[in-house]
N, C-alpha and C positions, 0 to 999 in steps of 0.2 A: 496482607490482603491481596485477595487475587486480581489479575489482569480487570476479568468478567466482571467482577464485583464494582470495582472501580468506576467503570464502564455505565455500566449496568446505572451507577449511583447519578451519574452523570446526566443519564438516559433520562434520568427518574425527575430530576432536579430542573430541567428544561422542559420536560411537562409538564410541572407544577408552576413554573414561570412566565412559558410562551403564551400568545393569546392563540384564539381557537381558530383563528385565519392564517397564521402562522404555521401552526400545527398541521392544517390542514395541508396546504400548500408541501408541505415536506412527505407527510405522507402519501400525495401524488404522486412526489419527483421518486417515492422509493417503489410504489406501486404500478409505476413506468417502465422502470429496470429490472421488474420483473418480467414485465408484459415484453419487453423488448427481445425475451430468448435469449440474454448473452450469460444466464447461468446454464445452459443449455452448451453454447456453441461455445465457450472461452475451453482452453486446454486444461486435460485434467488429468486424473491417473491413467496410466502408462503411454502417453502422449510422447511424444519427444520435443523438447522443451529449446524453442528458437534461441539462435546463440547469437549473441552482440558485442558490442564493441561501444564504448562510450567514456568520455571524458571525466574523471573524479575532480573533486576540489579545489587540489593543486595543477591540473592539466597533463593528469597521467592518464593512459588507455586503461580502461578495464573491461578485460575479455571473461565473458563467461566460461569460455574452452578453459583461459587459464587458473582459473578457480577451481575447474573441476577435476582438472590434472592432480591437483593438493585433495580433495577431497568432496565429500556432499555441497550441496549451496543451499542456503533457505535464501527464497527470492522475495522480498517482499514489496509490495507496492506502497506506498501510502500516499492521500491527497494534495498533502501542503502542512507548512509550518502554522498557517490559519483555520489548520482544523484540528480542535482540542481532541478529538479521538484518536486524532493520528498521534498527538504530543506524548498522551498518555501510552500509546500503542509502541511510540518509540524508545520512551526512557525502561517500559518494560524489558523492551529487548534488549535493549544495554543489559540491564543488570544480567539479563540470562547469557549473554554472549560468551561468559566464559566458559560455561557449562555445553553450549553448542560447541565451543572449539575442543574440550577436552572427547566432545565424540567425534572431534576428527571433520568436524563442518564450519565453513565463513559463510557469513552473513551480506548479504546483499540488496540493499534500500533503491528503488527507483521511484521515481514521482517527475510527475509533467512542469514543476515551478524550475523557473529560468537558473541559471548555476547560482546567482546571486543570492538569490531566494535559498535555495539551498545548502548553499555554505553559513549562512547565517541561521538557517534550522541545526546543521550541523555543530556547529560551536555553541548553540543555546543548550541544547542538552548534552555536550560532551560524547558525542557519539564516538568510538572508535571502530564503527564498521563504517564499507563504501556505503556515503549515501551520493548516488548517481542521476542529474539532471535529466531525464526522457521528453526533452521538446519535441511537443507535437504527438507524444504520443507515441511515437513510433515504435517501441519495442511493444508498449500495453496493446496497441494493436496487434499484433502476431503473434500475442499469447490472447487474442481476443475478448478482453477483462478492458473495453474503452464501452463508454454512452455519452450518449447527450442531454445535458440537464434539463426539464421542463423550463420552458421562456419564463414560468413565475418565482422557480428557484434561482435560476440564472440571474433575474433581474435582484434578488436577493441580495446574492452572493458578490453580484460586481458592485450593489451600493454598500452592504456592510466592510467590505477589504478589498474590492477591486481583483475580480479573478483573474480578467483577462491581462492586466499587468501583469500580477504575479505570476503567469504562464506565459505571457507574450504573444497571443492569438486572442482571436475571438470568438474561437470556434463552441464556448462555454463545452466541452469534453474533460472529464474524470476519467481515471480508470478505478474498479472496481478494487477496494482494500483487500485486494489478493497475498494469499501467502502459498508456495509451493516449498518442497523439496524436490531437489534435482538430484539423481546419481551420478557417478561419476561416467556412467556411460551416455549421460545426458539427457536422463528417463525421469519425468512424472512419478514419483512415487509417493508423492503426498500432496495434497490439494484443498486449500478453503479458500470458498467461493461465495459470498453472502449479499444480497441486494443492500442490506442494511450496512452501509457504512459505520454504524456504531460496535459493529460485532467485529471480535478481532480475530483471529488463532490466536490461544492461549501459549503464552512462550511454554510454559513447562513441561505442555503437552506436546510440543512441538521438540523441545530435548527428549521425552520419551520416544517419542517416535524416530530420532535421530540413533538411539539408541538399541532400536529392535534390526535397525538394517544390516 
């Protein structure tokens, strides 16, 4: 079954669930982020794709220079270990990971939850790619893929799991479930950009497209 499908199914089953105050409220916080222009203004194709430096699980550096020395990067963003789209989005990419590596690409997770939070996403699904802490935000800003959640989403999200612990601010900021591919010269060459946090890149379409480069 596919990523989308999956997804999709997930999508389907919390609208049949949620009540209609619920509902509503989410579909503001997503009809914000459109209004907000940052599918507009975040980096896209052939952009040159900001390069960082950031601490992996065990307290090792990971440089995006040094990934791309080896080959392509898919960079991907996801929200938290307490969002079932991400979970799903993530154990996908596992499975696909060795098929990205066989075209010669490593895979690279960033997300704004504190190291903690993220070592403990990483060991729940047995990830064997960086998945890399972004406190604050900081890289998803200079690929400009950050928003600020509506105050009725926010208030949501910090009483159902507590956002701002599991980020350590309280700034209530996401970034956007961005996926790119980088070339080796540091280039934008592939780009999804979606307000809707439920919509992933598809991994297999994402090995295709690793494949034409």
């Amino acid at each position: 079954m596919s990523q989308t499908r999956v997804l999709n199914e997930k999508k389907e089953n919390f609208n049949n669930k949620a009540d209609d105050i619920t509902k509503r409220v989410y579909q503001e916080g997503l009809d914000a982020v459109i209004e907000s222009g940052i599918l507009q203004s975040a980096k896209n194709v052939g952009d040159i794709a900001p390069s960082f430096s950031l601490k992996n699980a065990v307290g090792q550096t990971v440089n995006l220079k040094d990934y791309l020395a080896k080959g392509p990067v898919v960079l991907v963003w996801y929200r938290g270990g307490w969002c079932p789209y991400c979970n799903i989005n993530l154990q996908y990419l596992q499975q696909e990971l060795p098929k990205f590596k066989a075209a010669g690409a490593n895979l690279i997770a960033l997300t704004p939850e504190l190291p903690d939070q993220s070592i403990n996403t990483s060991d729940k699904h047995n990830l064997e790619f960086e998945v890399l802490s972004d406190v604050g935000n900081e890289i998803a800003k200079a690929y400009g893929v950050v928003f600020k959640l509506t105050a009725e989403v926010a208030e949501i999200y910090n009483k159902k799991f507590d956002l701002n612990t599991h980020n350590g601010d309280t700034t209530n900021e996401l970034p956007l479930a961005a996926t790119y591919i980088i070339n080796t010269n540091g280039k934008i060459e592939y780009a999804f950009l979606d307000a809707d946090y439920r919509n992933r890149a598809e991994p297999s379409e994402i090995t295709a497209f690793l494949k034409k480069m």
